[in-house]
C-alpha positions as CSV (number, residue, x, y, z in Angstrom):
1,X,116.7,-71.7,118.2
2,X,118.2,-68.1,118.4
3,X,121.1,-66.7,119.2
4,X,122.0,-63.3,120.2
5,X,126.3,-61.6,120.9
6,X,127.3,-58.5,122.3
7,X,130.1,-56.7,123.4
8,X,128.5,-56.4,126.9
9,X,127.3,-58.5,129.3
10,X,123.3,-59.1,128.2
11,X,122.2,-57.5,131.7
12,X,124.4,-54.2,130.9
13,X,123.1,-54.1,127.5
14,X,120.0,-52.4,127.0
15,X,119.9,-52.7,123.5
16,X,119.7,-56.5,123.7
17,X,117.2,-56.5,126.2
18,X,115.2,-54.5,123.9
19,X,115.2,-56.5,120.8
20,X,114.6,-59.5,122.9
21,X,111.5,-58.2,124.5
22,X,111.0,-57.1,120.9
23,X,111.4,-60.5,120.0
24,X,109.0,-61.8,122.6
25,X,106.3,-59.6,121.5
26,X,106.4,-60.2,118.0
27,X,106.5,-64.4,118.2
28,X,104.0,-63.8,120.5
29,X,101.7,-62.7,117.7
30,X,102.8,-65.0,114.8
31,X,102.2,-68.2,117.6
32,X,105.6,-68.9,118.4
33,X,106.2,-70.0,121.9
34,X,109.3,-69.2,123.7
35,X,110.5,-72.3,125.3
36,X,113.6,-71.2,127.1
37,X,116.0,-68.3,127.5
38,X,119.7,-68.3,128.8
39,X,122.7,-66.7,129.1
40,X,126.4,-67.9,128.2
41,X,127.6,-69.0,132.1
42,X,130.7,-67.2,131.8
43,X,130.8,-63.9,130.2
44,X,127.1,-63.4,130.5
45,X,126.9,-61.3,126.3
46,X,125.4,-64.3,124.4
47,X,121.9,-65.5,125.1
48,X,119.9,-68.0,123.4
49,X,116.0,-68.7,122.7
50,X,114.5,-71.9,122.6
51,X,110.9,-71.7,120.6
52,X,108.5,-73.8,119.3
53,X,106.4,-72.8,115.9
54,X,102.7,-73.5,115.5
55,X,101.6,-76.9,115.0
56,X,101.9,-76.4,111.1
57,X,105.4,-76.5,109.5
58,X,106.8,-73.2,108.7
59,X,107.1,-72.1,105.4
60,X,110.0,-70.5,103.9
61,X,108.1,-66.8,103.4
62,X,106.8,-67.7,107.3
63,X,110.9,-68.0,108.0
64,X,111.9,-64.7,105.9
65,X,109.0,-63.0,108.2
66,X,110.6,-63.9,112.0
67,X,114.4,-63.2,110.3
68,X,112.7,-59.6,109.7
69,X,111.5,-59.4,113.1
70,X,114.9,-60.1,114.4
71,X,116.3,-57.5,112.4
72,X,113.7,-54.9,112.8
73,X,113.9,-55.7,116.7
74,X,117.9,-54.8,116.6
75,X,117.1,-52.0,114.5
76,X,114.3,-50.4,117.3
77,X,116.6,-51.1,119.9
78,X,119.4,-49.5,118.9
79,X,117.3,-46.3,117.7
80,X,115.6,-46.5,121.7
81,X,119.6,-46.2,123.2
């Protein structure tokens, strides 16, 4: 599971939008399939991913990889503002 915070509400927030589709993308190629996506009910600036890995466990160099595309997703969204 991921989690995502922002100052703003996630559909004002371009930047989060962004490095979720980002996000999307990337699993996408590794095999990861996004299960479910929400929002916090209330102030509407956290959202959280549900995925599911390939049948094979993930290793831990597998798990440095997807914490690098979370980062790198940030990092392209905030250079796209």
């Amino acid at each position: 599971m991921l989690f995502g915070n922002g100052e703003t509400r996630y559909d004002e927030d371009r930047t989060a939008q962004i490095a979720v589709e980002s996000l999307r993308q990337r699993f996408d190629r590794l095999g990861v399939m996004e299960i479910g996506f929400g929002l916090d009910s209330k102030a509407r600036s956290t959202w959280s991913m549900i995925v599911k890995t390939p049948g094979r466990v993930i290793g831990e160099q597998r798990l440095e990889r997807l914490s690098h595309a979370l980062k790198e997703a940030y990092r392209i969204a905030r250079e796209l503002e």
